[in-house]
N, C-alpha and C positions, 0 to 999 in steps of 0.2 A: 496478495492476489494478483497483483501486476506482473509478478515472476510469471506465474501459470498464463496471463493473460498473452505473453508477449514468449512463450514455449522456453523461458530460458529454461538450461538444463536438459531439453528436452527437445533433443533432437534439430530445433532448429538453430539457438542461438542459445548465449551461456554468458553469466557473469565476464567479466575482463577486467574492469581495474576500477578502482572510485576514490575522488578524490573530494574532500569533507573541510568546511571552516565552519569555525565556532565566533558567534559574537562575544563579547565581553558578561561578563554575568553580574548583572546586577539587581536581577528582581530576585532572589532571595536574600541576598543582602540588604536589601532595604527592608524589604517583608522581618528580618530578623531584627534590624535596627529599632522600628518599629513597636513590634510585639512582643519582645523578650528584652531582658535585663543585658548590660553589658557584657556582664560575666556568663551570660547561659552560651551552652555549646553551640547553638547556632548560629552563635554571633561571631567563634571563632573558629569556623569552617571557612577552607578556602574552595567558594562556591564555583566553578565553571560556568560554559558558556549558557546566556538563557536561549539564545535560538542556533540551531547545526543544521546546516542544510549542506546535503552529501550529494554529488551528482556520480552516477554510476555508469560506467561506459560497456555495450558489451560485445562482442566478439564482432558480429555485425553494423558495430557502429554506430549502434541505436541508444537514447542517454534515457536513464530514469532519475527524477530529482527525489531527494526521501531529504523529508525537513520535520525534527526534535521541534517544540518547543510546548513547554508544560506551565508556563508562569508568565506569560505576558500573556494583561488583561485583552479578550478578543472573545467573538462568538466563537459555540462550537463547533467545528469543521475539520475533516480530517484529509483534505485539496486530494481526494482522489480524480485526477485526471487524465485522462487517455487521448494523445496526438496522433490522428494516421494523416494519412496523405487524401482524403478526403471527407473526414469530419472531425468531430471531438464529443466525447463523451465525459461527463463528470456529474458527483454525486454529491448529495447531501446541501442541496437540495437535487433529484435528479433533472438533466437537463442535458441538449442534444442541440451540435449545430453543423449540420452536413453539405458539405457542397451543392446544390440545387436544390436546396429544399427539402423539405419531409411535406407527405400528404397530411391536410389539415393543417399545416402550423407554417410560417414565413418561406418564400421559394428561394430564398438566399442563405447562406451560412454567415452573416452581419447579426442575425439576431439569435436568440435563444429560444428552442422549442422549449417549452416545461408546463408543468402543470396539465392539464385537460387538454391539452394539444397534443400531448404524449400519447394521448389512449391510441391513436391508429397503431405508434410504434410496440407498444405495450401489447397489444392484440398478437402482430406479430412475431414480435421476437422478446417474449417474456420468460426466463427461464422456465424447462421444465421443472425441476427441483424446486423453485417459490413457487410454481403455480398445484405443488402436492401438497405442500409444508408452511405456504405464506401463512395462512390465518394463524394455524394452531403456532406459529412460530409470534406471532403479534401476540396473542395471547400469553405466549411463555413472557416474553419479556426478554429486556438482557440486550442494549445498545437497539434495540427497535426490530428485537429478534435474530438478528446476527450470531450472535453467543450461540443460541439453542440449534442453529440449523449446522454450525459447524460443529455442535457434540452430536448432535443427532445423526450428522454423516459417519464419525467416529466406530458413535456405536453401531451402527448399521450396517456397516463394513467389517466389523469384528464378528458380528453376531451369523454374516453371512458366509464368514471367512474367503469377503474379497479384499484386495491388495488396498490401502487408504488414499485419499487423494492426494495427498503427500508422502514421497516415498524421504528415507532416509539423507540424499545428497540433496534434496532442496533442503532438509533443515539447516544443513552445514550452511548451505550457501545467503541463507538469509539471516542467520545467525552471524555468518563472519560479517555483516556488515557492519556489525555495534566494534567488531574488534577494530576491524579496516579502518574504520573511519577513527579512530581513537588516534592509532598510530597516523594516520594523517594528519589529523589537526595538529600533532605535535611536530610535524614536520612540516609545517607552514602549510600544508593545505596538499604535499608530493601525491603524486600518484601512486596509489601500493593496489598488487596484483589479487586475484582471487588466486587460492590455488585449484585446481584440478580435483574437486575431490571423487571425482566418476572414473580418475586416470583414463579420460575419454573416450568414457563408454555415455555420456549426455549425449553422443552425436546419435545413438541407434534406439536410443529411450524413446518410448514414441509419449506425445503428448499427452495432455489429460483430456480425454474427449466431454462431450455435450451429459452431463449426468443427469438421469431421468428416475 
C-alpha cells in the first residue's frame, strides 16, 4: 500500500534503486538446536539473515524502509509508517501526529493523537470504502478484516468488469523487491536498479483515485 500511497508507477514518481542488509541468522538455528535431534534437517540448513531491512530510493528522492523479520520474539506489528513534511501517520495501533495539532487531541506534533482523540480525524477523513465494508469486514475476519476487503475489491472489480486496483507493472515492481534485495545483500548491501517495466509509460498512468 505505500507504493499506491506515495503514486509510485504512477505518474508521479517510480521505484529507482534499493539497497538491502541482512543480520546474521540465528533464531532458527537455535529454535532447531533446541527442538530437533542433531541429525534432523533443520539443524543442517544453512539458515540466513533473521532480520533485512531494505531502504528503497525513488526517482524523486523519496526513501521507503521495508524490514523482513519472522523469528525474533516481539509483539505483532507490521511498522507501517508514513513521513510527510508536516505530519506522520502509522498503524497498528492507529495514531497521528501533525504539525500544530489535531482538533481534540495535543496542539503540537511532540505527542501522539490515538485512541478517542482520533474520532474528530476519523469523522473526517475515514475511508469511503471502510466506511461501506468496515463491519461486515470485522465480521469476516482475516488480519482484522484486511484480507476480506482486499478479495472483496477483487471480486467487485471482475464482476463489474472495472480495471483492479493494481494494474499488472506494480506487481512487477513490488515483486522485484524480494529479488533486488537478494542480489544486494549478496553484494554487501550495493545498490541494484529497478528496471523500467512500464518502458515509461508510469509517467502518463494516472494514479489510483479515492475508491467509494
Amino acid at each position: 500500500p505505500v507504493a499506491q500511497y506515495m503514486n509510485l508507477a504512477r505518474g508521479e514518481d517510480n521505484f529507482k534503486f534499493i539497497n538491502s542488509f541482512s543480520s546474521p541468522g540465528k533464531g532458527r538455528n537455535l529454535y532447531a538446536a533446541k527442538n530437533f535431534p542433531a541429525d534432523h534437517k533443520w539443524n543442517k540448513l544453512d539458515f540466513k539473515g533473521d532480520i533485512n531491512t531494505s531502504i528503497v530510493k525513488t526517482a524523486l528522492g523519496r526513501t521507503i524502509m521495508v524490514q523482513w523479520d519472522e523469528t525474533s520474539p516481539r509483539p505483532y506489528t507490521r511498522h507501517n509508517l508514513i513521513q510527510g513534511t508536516k505530519g506522520t501517520l502509522t498503524g497498528f495501533p492507529t495514531r497521528i501526529a501533525l504539525e500544530g495539532g489535531v482538533e481534540g487531541g495535543p496542539d503540537n506534533h511532540h505527542e501522539w493523537v490515538e485512541g478517542e482523540q482520533l474520532q474528530k480525524v476519523f469523522e473526517k477523513y475515514e475511508h469511503p470504502l471502510y466506511l461501506r465494508l468496515g463491519e461486515l469486514a470485522k465480521k469476516m475476519g482475516g488480519h482484522g478484516g484486511m484480507d476480506f476487503i482486499m478479495r472483496y475489491r477483487i471480486i467487485e472489480c471482475l464482476r463489474k468488469g472495472e480495471p483492479l486496483d493494481q494494474n499488472v507493472y506494480e506487481g512487477c515492481y513490488w515483486s522485484a523487491v524480494g529479488t533486488l534485495s537478494e542480489v544486494s545483500v549478496a553484494e554487501n548491501g550495493a545498490p541494484q536498479e529497478f528496471p523500467d517495466f512500464t518502458r515509461g509509460n508510469w509517467k502518463t498512468t494516472q494514479p489510483l483515485g479515492i475508491i467509494s
